[in-house]
N, C-alpha and C positions, 0 to 999 in steps of 0.2 A: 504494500500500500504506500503510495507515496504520495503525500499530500501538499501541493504548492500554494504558497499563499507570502504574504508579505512578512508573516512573527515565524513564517516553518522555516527551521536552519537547512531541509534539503533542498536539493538546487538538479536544475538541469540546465545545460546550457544551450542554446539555440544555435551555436556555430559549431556543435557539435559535426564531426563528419568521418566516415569509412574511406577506407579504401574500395570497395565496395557498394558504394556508395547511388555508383549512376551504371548502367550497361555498358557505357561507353568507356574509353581509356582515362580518361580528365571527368574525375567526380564530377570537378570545379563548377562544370555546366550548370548540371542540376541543382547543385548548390546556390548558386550565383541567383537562380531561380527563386528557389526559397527566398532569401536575403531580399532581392527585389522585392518578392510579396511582404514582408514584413515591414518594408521599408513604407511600402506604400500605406500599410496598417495606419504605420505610425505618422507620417505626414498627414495622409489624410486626404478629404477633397475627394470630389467626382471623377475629377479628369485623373486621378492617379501621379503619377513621377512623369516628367518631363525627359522628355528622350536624353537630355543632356547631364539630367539628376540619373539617367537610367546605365548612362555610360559612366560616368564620377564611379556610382557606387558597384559596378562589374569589376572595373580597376581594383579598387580598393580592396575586392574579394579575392580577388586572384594575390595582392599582394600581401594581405595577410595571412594567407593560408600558406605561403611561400615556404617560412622557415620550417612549419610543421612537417609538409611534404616530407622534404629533404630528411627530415627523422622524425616518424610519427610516434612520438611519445606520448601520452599522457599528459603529463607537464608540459607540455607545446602546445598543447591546443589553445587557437585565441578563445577570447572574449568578446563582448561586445564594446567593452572600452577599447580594445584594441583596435576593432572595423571602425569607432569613433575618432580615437587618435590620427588614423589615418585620413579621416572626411577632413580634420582641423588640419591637414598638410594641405590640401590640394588647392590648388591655385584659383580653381572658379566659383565665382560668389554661389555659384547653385552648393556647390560642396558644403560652404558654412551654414548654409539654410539648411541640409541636410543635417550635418553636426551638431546643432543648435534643435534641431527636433529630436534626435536620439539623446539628446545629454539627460533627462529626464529617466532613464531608460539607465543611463549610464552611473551619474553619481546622484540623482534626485530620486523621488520619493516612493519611483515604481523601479528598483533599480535591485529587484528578484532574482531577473534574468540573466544577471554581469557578474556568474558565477562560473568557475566551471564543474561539473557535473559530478555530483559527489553520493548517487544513488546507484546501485548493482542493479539494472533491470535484466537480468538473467535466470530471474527465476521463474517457474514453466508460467504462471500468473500473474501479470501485473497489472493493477488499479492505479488510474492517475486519477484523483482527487480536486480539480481545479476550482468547486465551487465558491471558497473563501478568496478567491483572487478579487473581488472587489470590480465593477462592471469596467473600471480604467483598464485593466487589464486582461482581463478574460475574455475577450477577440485576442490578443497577442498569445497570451498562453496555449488559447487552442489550437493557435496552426505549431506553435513550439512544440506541444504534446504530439501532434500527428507528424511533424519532421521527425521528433523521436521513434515516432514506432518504426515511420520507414525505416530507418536506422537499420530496426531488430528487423524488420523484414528484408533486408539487403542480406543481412549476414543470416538469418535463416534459410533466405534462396542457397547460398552461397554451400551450406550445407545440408540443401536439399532438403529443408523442411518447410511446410504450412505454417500460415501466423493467422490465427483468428483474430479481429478486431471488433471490438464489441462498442458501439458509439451511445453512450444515454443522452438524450436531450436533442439528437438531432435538428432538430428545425433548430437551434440558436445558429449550427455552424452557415447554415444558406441564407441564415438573416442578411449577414454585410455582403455586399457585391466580393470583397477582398477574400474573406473564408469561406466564402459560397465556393469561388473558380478554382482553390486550391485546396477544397475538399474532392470536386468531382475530378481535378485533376490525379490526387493521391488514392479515390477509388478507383479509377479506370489501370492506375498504374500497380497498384495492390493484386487486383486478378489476372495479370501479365506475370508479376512477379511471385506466385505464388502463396497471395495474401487475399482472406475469405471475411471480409468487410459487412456486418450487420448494423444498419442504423435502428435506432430504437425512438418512438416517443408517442406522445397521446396526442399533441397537437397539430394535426392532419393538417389543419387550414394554412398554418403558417409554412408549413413543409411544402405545401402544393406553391403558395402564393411566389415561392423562391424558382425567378429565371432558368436555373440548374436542374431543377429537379427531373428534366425531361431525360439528360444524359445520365441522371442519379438510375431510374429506372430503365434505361435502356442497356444499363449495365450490371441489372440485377435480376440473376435467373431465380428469386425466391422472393414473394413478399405472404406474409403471413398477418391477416388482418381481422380484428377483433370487433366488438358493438362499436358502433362509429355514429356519431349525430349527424343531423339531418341536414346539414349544409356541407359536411365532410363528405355524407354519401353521395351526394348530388356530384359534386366535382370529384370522385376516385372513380365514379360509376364511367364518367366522358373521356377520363385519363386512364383506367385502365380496362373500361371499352367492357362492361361487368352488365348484366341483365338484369331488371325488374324482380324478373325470381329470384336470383341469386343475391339481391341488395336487401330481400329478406332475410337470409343468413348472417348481416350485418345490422338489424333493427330491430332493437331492444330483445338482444341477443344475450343470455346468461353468462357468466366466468368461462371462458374455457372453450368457445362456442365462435366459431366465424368459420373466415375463406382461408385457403390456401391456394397460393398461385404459384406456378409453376411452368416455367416456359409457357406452351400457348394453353395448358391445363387449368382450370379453375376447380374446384373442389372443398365442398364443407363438411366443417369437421366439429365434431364432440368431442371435449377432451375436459373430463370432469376428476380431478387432481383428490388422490384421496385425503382426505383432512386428517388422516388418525396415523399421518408416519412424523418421522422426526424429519425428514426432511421439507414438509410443507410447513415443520415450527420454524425453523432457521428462513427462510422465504418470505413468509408471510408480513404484508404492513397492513391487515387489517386492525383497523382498533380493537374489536370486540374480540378477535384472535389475541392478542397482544394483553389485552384486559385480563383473558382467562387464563394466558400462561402465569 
């Protein structure tokens, strides 16, 4: 369990990087990628980074990741003061604009992330924790969390193994245009790579209402779907093309009780969980459950 938050002493770092990293020879790429997107987090604005802000900070990545390369230690790996020190070198005004919106990030009061990485995610389970990150942060943390797993799932492919990713609260990440594009980017690129990507959440409308969601399900051979309200049914029935009959399956439907989709198969299902194991004790957030234990 690793829980991030501004009083937690663990740390992950966001310039964290494999060798391994990208398919290609030069991580750097895909990295660089990352970095962009976070950059644009943090500036802000519709229009995003300015081609000129977009080239400053590609530079910048290539050269701080330089000395690491050359001997990937540990102890080498930058920081985000270091990708900052470097913005305060460079010569064009867009650079200090840039430097001057990470420094907050860097030595100010959101300045979490300007650690290096000081948690073991190697064990067969890991739980990121993000919700005490406070609403300044938690768009930044989430795409930091999902650069980390690619991480594990790079060096999972690498040894030939599966990485299940289990997302709670879905519809926050397609809320911002910025973690929307590099959510659906990190799923399309997860089932390439060997990595079996579940979004989870109750709030259908906000999920549907997000630009992405179209390539979100174009890339998903499984969706399993439970009682859904009546403005949810309406728009999941047009989006995933669902029958009259079948949207009875989903209306005022018991626990345990919906659709199952599956490539072009539709399919409803009962699935009434017994209450008398020790496993539906440890599961359970009912109150009146919770009351009686």
């Amino acid at each position: 369990m690793i829980d991030i938050s501004p009083t937690s002493d663990q740390y992950i770092n966001p310039m964290d990087i494999t060798l391994n990293y990208s398919e290609d020879d030069n991580p750097l790429t895909l990295k660089s990628d990352f970095i962009l997107s976070l950059m644009e987090l943090i500036v802000g604005g519709k229009a995003g980074l300015e081609p000129v802000e977009k080239t400053v900070v590609d530079r910048c990545v290539h050269m701080v990741y330089r000395e690491y390369l050359q001997d990937p230690r540990p102890e080498k790996m930058p920081v985000l003061g270091d990708l900052h020190a470097l913005l305060c070198q460079q010569p064009e005004p867009e650079a200090q604009r840039l430097a001057t919106a990470l420094e907050i990030y860097v030595s100010g009061s959101l300045n979490v992330f300007n650690h290096r990485t000081n948690v073991k995610i190697n064990s067969r389970i890991v739980c990121y924790v993000i919700k005490k990150l406070g609403k300044q942060l938690k768009k930044f943390g989430m795409q930091v969390v999902q650069d980390q797993v690619w991480g594990r799932v790079s060096e999972n492919r690498e040894a030939h193994k599966s990485t299940r990713l289990y997302i709670d609260e879905m519809h926050l990440l397609l809320r911002e245009e910025q973690t929307a594009a590099y959510t659906v980017e990190i799923w399309k690129r997860f089932r390439k790579w060997g990595g079996i990507p579940t979004g989870i959440t109750q709030n259908v409308k906000d999920l549907l209402s997000s630009r992405e969601i179209e390539n979100i399900f174009e890339n998903s051979d499984f969706v399993y779907m439970l009682n859904q309200a009546g403005g949810d049914r309406q728009i999941l029935a047009k989006q995933l093309n669902i029958s009259p009959h079948q949207l009875g399956y989903v209306t005022n439907s018991n626990a345990g009780e919906g659709l199952l989709f599956f490539g072009s198969v539709i399919i409803p299902f009962v699935d009434h969980f017994p209450k008398d194991t020790e496993l539906y004790e440890i599961m359970t957030t009912r109150l009146e459950d919770l009351a009686a234990q």
